[in-house]
C-alpha positions in Angstrom: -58.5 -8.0 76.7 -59.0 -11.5 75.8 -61.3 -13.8 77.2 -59.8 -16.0 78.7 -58.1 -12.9 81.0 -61.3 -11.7 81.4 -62.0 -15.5 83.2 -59.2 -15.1 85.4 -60.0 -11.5 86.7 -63.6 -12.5 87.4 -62.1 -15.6 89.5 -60.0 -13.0 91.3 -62.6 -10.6 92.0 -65.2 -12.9 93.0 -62.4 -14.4 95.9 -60.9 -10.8 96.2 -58.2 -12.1 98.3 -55.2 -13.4 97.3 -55.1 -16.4 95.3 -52.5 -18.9 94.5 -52.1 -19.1 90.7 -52.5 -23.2 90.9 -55.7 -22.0 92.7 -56.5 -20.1 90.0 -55.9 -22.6 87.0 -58.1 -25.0 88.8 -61.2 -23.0 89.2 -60.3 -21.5 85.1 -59.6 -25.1 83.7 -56.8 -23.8 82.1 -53.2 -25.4 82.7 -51.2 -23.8 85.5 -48.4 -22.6 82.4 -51.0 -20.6 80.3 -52.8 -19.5 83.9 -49.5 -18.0 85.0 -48.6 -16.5 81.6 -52.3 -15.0 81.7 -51.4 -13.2 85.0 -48.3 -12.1 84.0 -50.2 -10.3 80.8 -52.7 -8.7 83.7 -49.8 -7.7 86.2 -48.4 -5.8 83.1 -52.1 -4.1 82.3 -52.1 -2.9 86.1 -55.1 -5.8 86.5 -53.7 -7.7 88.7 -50.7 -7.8 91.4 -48.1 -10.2 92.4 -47.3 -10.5 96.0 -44.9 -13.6 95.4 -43.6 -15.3 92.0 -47.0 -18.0 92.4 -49.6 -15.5 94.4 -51.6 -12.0 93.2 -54.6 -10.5 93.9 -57.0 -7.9 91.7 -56.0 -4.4 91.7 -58.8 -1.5 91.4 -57.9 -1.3 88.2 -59.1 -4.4 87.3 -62.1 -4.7 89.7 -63.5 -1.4 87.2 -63.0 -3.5 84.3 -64.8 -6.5 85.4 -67.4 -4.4 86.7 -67.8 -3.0 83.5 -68.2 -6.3 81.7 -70.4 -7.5 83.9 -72.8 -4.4 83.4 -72.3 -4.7 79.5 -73.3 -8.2 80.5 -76.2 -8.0 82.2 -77.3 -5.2 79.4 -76.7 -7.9 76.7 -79.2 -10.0 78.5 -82.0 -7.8 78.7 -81.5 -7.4 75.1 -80.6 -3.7 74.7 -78.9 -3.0 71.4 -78.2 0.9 71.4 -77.0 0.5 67.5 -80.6 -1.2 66.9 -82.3 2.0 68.5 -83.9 4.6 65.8 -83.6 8.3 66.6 
């Protein structure tokens, strides 16, 4: 998963309700072609859904990944480095 799919599924699962992609590539910064190809690349990793050609929403699917980043996140933070950690 790149990055800048990561971006859009947080966007999606911070509204989680169904967002427009224009809606989308305005609160990502990221042109409405690249936004669209983005959610294309999720709809065909299950991340995402399409409910029309221009609106989708997160799936469960991609409401566990996020979740998951954000916990590796917020482990980053507190500055835990389980290679770093002597047995």
């Amino acid at each position: 998963m790149t990055a800048s799919e990561l971006n859009i599924l947080k966007i999606l699962w911070q509204k989680n309700s169904v967002m427009t992609v224009k809606e989308i590539s305005s609160k990502s910064k990221f042109e409405i072609t690249y936004t669209y190809m983005l959610c294309k690349s999720l709809e065909k990793k299950d991340y995402i859904g399409f409910f029309t050609h221009s609106s989708c929403k997160i799936t469960a699917k991609g409401k566990y990944m996020v979740a998951g980043e954000l916990n590796d996140d917020k482990e980053d933070k507190d500055g835990l480095d389980i290679q770093k950690i002597e047995y």
